[in-house]
C-alpha positions as CSV (number, residue, x, y, z in Angstrom):
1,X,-42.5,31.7,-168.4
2,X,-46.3,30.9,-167.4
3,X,-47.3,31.6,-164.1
4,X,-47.5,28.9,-161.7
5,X,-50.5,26.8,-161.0
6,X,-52.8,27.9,-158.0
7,X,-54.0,25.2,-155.9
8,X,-57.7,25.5,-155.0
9,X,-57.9,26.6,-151.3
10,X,-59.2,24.2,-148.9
11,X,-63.2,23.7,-148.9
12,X,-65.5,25.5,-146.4
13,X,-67.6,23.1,-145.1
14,X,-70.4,25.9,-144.4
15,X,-70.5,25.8,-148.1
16,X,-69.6,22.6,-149.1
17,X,-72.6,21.3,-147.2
18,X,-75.2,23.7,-146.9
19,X,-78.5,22.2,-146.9
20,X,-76.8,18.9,-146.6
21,X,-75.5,19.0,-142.7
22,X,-76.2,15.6,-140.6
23,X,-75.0,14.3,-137.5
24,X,-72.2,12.2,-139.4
25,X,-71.1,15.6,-140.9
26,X,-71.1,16.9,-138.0
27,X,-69.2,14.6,-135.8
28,X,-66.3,15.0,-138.8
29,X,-66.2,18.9,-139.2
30,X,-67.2,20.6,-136.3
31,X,-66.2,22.7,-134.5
32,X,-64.9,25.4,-137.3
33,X,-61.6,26.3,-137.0
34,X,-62.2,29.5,-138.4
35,X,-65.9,30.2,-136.9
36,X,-65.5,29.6,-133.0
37,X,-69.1,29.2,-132.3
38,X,-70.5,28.1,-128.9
39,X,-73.7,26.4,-130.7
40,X,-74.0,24.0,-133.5
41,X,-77.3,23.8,-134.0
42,X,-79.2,22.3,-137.6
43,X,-82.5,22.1,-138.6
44,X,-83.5,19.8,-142.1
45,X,-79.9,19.9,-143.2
46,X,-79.1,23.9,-142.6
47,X,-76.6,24.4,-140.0
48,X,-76.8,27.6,-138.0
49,X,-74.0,28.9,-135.6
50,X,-74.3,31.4,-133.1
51,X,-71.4,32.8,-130.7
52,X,-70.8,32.1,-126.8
53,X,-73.3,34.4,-124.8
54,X,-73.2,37.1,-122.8
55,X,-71.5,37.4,-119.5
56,X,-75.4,37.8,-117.9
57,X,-76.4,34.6,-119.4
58,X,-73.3,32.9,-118.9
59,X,-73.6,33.4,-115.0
60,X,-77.0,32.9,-114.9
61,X,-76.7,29.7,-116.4
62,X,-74.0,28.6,-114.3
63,X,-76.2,30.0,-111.0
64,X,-79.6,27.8,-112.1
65,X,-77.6,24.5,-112.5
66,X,-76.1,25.1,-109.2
67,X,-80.0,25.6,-107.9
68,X,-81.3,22.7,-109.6
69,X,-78.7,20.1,-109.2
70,X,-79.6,19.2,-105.5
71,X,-83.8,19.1,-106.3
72,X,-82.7,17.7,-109.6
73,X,-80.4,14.6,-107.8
74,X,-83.1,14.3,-105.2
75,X,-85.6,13.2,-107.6
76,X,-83.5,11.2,-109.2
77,X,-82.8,12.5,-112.6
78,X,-79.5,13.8,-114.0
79,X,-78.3,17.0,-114.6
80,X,-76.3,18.3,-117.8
81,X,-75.1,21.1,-118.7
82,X,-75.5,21.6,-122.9
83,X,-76.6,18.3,-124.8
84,X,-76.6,17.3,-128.7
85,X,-80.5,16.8,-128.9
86,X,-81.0,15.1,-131.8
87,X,-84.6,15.0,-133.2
88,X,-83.7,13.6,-136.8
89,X,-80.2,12.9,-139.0
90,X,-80.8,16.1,-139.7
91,X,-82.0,18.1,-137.2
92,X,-80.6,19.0,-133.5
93,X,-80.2,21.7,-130.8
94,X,-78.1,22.6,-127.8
95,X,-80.0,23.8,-124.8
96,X,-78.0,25.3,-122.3
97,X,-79.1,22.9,-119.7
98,X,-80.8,19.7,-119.7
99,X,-82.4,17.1,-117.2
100,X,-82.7,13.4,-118.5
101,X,-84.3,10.6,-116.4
102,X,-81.4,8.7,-116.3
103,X,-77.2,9.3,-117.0
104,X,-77.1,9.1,-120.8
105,X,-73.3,7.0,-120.4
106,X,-70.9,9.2,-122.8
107,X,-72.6,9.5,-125.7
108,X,-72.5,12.2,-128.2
109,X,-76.1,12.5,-129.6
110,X,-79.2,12.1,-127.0
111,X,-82.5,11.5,-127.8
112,X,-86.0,13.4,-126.7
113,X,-87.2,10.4,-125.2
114,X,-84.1,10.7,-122.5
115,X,-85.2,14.5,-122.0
116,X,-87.1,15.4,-119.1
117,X,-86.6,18.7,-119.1
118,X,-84.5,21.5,-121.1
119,X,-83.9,25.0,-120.3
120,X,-83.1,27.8,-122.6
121,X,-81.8,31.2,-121.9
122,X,-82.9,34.4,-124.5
123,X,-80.6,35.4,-126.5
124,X,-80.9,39.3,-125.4
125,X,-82.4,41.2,-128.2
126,X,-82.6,38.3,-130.7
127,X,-84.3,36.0,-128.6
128,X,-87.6,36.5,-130.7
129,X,-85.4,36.1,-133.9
130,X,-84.5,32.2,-133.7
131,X,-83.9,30.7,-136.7
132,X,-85.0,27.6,-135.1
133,X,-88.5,26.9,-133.5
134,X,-87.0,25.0,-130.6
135,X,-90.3,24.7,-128.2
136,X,-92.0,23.2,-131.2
137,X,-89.5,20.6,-132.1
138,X,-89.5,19.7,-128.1
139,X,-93.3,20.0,-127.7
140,X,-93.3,17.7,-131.5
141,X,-91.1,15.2,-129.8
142,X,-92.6,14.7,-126.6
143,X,-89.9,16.4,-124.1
144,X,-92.2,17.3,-121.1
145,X,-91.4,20.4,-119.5
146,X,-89.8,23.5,-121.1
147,X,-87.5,26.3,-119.0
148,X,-87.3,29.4,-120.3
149,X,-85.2,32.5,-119.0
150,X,-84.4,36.1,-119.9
151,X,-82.4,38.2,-118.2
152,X,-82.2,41.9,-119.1
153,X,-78.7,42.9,-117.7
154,X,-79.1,47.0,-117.8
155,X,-82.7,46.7,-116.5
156,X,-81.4,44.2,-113.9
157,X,-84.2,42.1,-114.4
158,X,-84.6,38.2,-114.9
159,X,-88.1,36.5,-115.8
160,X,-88.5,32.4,-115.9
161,X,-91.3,30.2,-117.0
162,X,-91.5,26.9,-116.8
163,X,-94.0,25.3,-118.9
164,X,-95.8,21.7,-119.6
165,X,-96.8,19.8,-122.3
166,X,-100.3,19.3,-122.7
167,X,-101.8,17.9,-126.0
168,X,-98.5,18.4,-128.0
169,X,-97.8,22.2,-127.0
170,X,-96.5,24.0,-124.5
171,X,-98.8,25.3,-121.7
172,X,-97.6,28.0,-118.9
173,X,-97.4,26.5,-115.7
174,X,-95.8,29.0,-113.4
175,X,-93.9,32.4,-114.0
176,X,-92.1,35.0,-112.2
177,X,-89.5,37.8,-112.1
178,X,-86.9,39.2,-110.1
179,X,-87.8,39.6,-106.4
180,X,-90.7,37.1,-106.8
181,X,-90.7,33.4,-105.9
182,X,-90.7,30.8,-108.5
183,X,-92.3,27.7,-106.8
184,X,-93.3,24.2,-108.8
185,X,-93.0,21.2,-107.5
186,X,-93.2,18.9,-111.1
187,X,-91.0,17.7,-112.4
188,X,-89.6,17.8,-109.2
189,X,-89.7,20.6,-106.0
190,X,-88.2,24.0,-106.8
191,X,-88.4,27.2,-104.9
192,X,-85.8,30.3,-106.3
193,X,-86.3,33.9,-106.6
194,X,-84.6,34.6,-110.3
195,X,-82.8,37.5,-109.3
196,X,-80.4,34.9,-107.9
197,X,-79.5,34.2,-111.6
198,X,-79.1,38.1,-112.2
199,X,-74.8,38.8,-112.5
200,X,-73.2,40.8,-110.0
């Protein structure tokens, strides 16, 4: 008696589409049930996927858009928490926090043009390792102003720079670390000492 037939196993979409990922794709696939990833992130086609972060980042994300909602409202903008920011078909991020000039009214995919600002957190020790350029595909598209924090956790330390596009790249506009004040007032007034972001 021959063995019985094997049915082929169910595809893997990681490998059914590599190369080929786009925003239709991904709105029919994702999230992985097998790979639960925070961030869905693609760039020409190749999907990358990283895991939630840290407990350091996680507060400290959670603390800024508590600080910047009021300034943020004030000026009247609109605060988000992560966006799809989708540059091309094929191509999008997830920042961990965004401001766009106006509500962007439930939809899944926003565009740089909506974007006033975007804030992303280091990933720890990979955070010069990205597999995506993400300041250049902002500064490429036009998205004005450019967050960036890092927060060492053991070294209880957190540094943030806020930077502005000038002639298609991002310049430096302000900086500071814990126990300093971090003071702009474009795109709109802040004031915040970054060890407020810092975890208990």
């Amino acid at each position: 008696m021959s063995a019985p037939m094997s049915l082929p196993s169910r595809l893997d979409p990681l490998v059914e589409f590599y190369g080929r990922w786009n925003t239709g794709r991904a709105e029919d696939c994702l999230p992985l049930p097998l790979a639960r990833a925070a961030k869905y992130e693609c760039l020409g086609g190749y999907l990358t996927t990283s895991p939630h972060a840290g407990s350091a980042n996680s507060y400290g994300e959670f603390r800024l858009a508590a600080l910047l909602d009021g300034p943020v409202r004030a000026a009247g903008f609109v605060p988000y928490g992560t966006v799809n920011l989708r540059f091309a078909d094929d191509t999008w991020i997830q920042p961990e926090l965004a401001v766009l000039r106006e509500p962007a009214g439930g939809v899944t995919w926003v565009s740089p043009e909506q974007v006033l600002l975007l804030v992303e957190f280091a990933e720890g020790e990979r955070h010069g390792q990205h597999r995506i350029d993400k300041p250049e595909l902002c500064a490429h598209a036009g998205v004005p102003w450019y967050l960036w924090v890092e927060i060492d956790y053991p070294a209880r330390s957190v540094y943030v720079r806020l930077s502005g596009l000038v002639d298609g790249h991002y310049e430096e506009r302000v900086a500071a670390g814990s126990g300093e004040r971090l003071r702009f007032t474009e795109p709109f007034p802040v004031e915040l000492d970054p060890a407020e972001l810092l975890e208990p």
